[in-house]
MIDOSE-1310 file (N, C-alpha, C; in nm, 2 decimals, decimal comma, always signed):
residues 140
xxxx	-1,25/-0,59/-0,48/-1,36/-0,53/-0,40/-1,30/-0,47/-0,27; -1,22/-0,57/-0,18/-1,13/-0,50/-0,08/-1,08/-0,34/-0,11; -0,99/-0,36/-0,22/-0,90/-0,29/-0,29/-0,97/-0,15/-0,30; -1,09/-0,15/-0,35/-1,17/-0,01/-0,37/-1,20/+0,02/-0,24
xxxx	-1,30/-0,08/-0,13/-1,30/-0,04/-0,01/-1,19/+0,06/+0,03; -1,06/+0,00/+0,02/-0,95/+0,09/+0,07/-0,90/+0,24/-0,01; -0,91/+0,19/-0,16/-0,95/+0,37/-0,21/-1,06/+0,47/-0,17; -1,14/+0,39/-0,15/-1,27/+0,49/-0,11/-1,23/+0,57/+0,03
xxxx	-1,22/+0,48/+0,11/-1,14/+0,53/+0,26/-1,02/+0,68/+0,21; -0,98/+0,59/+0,11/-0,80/+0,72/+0,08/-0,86/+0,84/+0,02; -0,96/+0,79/-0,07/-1,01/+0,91/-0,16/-1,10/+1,06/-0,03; -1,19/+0,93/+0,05/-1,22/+1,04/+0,15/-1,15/+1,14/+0,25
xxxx	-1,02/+1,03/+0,26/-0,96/+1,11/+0,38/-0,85/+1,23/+0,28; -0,81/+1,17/+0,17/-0,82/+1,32/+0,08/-0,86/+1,42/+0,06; -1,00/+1,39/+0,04/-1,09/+1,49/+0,05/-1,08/+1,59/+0,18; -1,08/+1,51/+0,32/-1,10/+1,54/+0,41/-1,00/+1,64/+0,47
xxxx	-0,91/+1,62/+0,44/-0,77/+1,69/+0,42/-0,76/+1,80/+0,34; -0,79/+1,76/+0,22/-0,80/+1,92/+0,16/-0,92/+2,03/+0,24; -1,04/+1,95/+0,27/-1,11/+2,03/+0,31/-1,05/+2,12/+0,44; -0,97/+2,07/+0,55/-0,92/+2,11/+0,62/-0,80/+2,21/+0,62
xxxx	-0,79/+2,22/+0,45/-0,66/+2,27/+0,44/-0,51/+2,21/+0,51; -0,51/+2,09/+0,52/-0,38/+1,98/+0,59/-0,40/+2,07/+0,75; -0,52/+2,09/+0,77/-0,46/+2,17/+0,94/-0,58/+2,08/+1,02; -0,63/+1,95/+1,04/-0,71/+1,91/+1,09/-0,77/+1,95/+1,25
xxxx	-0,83/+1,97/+1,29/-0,85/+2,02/+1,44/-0,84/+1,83/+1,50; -0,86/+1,85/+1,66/-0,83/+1,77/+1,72/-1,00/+1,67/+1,68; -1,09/+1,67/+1,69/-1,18/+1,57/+1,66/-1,20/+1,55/+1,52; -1,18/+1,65/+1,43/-1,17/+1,58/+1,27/-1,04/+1,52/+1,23
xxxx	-0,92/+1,55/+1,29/-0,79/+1,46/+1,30/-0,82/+1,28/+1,32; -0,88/+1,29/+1,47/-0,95/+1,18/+1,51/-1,01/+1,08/+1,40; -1,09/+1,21/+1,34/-1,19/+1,11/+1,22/-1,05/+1,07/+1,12; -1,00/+1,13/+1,02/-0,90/+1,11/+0,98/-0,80/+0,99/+1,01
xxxx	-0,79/+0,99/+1,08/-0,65/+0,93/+1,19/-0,71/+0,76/+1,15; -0,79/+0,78/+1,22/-0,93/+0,67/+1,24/-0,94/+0,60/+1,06; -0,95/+0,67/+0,99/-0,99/+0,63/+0,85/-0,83/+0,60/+0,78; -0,74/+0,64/+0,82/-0,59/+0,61/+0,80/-0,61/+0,46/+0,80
xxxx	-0,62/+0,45/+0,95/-0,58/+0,33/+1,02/-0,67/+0,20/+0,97; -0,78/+0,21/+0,91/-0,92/+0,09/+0,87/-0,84/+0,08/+0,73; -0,74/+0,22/+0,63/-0,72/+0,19/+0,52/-0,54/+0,11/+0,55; -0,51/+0,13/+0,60/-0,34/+0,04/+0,68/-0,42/-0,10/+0,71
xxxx	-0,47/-0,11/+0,77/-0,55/-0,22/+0,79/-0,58/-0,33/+0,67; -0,65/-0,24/+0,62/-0,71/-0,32/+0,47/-0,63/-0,36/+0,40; -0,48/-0,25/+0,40/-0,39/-0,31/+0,30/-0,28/-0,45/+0,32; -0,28/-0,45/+0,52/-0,24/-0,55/+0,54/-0,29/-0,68/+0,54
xxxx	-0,46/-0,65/+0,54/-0,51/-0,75/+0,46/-0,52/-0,80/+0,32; -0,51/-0,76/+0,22/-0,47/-0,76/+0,12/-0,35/-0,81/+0,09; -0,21/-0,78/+0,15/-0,11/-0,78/+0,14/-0,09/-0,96/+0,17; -0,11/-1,02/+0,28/-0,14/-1,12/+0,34/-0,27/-1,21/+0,31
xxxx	-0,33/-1,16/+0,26/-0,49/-1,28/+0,19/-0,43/-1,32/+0,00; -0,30/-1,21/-0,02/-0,24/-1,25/-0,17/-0,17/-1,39/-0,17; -0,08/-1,40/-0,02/-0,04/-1,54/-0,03/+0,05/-1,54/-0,08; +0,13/-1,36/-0,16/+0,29/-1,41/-0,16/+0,39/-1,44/+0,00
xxxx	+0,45/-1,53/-0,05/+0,56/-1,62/+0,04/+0,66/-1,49/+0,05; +0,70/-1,44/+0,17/+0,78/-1,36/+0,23/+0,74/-1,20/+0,20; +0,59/-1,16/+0,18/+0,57/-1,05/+0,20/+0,51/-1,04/+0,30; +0,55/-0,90/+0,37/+0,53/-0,82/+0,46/+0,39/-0,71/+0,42
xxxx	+0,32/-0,68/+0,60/+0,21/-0,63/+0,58/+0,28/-0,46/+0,52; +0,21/-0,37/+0,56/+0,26/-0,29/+0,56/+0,36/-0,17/+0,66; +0,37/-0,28/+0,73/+0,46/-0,22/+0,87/+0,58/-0,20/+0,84; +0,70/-0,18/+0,88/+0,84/-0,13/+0,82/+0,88/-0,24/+0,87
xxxx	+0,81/-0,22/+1,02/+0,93/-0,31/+1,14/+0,87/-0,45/+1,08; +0,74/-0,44/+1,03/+0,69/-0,62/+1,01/+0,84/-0,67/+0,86; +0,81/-0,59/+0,76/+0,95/-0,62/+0,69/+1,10/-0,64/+0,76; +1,11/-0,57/+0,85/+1,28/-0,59/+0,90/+1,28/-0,66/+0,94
xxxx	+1,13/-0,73/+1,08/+1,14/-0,85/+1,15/+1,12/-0,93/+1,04; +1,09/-0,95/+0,91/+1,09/-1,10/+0,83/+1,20/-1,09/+0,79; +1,28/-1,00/+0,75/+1,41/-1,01/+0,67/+1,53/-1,06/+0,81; +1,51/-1,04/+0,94/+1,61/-1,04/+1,05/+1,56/-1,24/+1,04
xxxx	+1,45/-1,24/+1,03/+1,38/-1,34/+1,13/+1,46/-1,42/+0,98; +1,41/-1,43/+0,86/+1,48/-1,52/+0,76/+1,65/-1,54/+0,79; +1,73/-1,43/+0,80/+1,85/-1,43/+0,81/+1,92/-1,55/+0,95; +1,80/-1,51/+1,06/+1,85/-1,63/+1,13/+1,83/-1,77/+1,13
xxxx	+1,69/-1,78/+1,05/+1,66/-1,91/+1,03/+1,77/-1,98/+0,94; +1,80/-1,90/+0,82/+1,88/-1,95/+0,75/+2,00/-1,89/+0,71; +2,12/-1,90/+0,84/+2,28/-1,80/+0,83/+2,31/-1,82/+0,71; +2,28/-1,92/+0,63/+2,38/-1,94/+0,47/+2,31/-1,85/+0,41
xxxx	+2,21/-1,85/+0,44/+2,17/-1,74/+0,25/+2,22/-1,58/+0,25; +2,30/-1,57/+0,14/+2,38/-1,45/+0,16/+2,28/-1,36/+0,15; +2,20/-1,34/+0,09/+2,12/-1,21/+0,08/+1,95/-1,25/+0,05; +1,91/-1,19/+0,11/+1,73/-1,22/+0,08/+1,72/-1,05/-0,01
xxxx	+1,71/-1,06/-0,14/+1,72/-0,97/-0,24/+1,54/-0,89/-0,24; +1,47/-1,01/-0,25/+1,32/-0,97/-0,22/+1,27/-0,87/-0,08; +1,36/-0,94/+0,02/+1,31/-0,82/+0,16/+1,40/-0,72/+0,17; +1,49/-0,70/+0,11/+1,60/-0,62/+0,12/+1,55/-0,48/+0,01
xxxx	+1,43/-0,57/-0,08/+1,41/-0,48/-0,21/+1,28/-0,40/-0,15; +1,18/-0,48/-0,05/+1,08/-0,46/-0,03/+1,10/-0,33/+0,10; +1,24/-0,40/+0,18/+1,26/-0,30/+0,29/+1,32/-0,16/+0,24; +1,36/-0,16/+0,10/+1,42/+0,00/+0,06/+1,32/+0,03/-0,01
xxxx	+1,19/-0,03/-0,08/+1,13/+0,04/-0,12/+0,97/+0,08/+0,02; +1,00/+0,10/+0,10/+0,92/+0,13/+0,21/+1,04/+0,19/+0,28; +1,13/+0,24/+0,31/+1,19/+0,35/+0,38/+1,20/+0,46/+0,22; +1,24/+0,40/+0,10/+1,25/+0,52/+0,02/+1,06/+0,60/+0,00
xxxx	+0,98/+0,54/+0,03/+0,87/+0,59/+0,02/+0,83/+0,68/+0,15; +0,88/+0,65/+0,23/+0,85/+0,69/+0,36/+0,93/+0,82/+0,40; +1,03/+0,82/+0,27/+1,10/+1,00/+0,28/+1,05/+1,03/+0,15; +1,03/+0,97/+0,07/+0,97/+1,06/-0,05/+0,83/+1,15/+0,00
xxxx	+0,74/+1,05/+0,08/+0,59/+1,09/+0,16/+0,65/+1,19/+0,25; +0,75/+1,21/+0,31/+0,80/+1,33/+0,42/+0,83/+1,46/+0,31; +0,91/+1,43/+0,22/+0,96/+1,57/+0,12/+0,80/+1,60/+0,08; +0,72/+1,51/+0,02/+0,55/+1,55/-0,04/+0,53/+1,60/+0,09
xxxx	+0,50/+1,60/+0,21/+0,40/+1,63/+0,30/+0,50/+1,77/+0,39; +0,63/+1,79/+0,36/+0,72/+1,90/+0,36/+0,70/+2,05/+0,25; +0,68/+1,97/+0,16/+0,67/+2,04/+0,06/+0,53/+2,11/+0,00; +0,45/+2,02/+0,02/+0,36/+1,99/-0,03/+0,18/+1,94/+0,07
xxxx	+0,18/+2,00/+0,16/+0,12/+1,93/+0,29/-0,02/+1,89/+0,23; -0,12/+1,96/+0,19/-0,24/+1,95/+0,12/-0,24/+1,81/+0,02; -0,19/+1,83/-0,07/-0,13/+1,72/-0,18/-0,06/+1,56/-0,09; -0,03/+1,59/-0,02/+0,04/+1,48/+0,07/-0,09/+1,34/+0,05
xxxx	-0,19/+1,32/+0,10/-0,22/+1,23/+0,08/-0,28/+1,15/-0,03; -0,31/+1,23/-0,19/-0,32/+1,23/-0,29/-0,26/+1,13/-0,34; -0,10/+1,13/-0,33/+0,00/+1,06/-0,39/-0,07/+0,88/-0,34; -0,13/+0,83/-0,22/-0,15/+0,73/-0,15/-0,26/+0,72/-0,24
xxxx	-0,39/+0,79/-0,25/-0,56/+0,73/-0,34/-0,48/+0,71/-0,46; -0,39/+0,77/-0,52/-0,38/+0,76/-0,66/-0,28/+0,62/-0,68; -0,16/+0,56/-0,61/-0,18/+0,48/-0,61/-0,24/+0,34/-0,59; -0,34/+0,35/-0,53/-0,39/+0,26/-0,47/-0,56/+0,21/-0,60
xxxx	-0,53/+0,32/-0,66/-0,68/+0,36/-0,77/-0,54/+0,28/-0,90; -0,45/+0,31/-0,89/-0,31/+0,23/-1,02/-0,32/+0,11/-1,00; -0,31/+0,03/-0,88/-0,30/-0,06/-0,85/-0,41/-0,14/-0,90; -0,57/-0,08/-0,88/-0,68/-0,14/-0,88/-0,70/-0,13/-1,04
xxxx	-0,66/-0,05/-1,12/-0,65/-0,04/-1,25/-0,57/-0,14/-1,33; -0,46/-0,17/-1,30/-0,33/-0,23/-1,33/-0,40/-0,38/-1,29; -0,47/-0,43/-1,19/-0,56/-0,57/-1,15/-0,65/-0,62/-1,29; -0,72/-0,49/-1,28/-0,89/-0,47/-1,37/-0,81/-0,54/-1,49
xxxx	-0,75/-0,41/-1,55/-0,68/-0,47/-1,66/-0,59/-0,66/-1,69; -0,51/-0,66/-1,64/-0,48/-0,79/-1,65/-0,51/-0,89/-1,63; -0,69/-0,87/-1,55/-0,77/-1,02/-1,51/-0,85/-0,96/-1,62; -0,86/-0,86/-1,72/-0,96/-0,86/-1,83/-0,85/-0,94/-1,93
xxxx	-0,77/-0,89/-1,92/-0,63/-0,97/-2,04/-0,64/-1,11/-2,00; -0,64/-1,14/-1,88/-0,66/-1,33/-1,87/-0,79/-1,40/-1,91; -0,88/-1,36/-1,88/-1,02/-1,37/-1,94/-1,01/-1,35/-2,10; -1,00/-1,26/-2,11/-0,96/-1,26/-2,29/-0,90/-1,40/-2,38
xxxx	-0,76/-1,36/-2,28/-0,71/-1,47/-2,34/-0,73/-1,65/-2,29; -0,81/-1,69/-2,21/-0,86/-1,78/-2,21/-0,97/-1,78/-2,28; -1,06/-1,72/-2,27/-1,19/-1,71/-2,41/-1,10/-1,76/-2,50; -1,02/-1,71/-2,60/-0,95/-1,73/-2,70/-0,89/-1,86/-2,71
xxxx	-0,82/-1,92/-2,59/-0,77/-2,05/-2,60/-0,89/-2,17/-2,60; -1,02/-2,15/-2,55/-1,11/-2,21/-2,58/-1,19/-2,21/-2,73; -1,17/-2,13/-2,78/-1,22/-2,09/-2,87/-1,17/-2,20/-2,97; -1,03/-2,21/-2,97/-0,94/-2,33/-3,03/-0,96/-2,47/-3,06
């Protein structure tokens, strides 16, 4: 339910964006900006209400500070593979989103509703697949 909250927000400010042709004036930017930030929000709620152990919200610096902050707690562990995977896959998105929004300025925030609508698809789907298959194991 969160999850669509936050597409709906992406899908509008998509919209909103096209409608402006990516040139927002200074008070519809605002709106925009504004609807960015409630959808960054939601996801670091989400991200954090999931309750995986060593993920980061969606901040860069919040990943580098967990991956610095682990490294000192614990000098021996040679490599934390999970923050290290999490921290290149949020700088590699964060130049891929610059080449789209280079290349591409209109389309730029498309790429963000449509994952976020995958995500919520890719959920739907495998709590229907767990349900299923518990029906089934009851059935037994």
């Amino acid at each position: 339910m969160v999850t669509s909250a936050e597409a709906v927000l992406l899908l509008g400010f998509t919209v909103g964006w096209f409608a402006c042709s990516a040139r927002p004036g200074y008070g519809f930017g605002l709106v925009l900006l504004g609807m960015a930030a409630v959808s960054s929000g939601i996801q670091s709620v989400i991200t954090v209400g999931a309750g995986v152990k060593g993920a980061s919200t969606t901040y860069l610096t919040g990943s580098l500070t967990e991956l610095v902050r682990r490294r000192i707690v614990d000098p021996h562990r040679f490599a934390d593979v999970g923050g290290v995977g999490r921290l290149a896959g949020l700088v590699l998105g964060a130049a891929l989103g610059t080449v789209l929004l280079r290349t591409a300025p209109t389309w730029a925030p498309a790429l963000a509703a449509v994952l976020v609508i995958a995500v919520i698809a890719v959920a739907v789907g495998l709590t229907r697949r767990a349900s299923a298959a518990g029906d089934h194991s009851q059935r037994r």
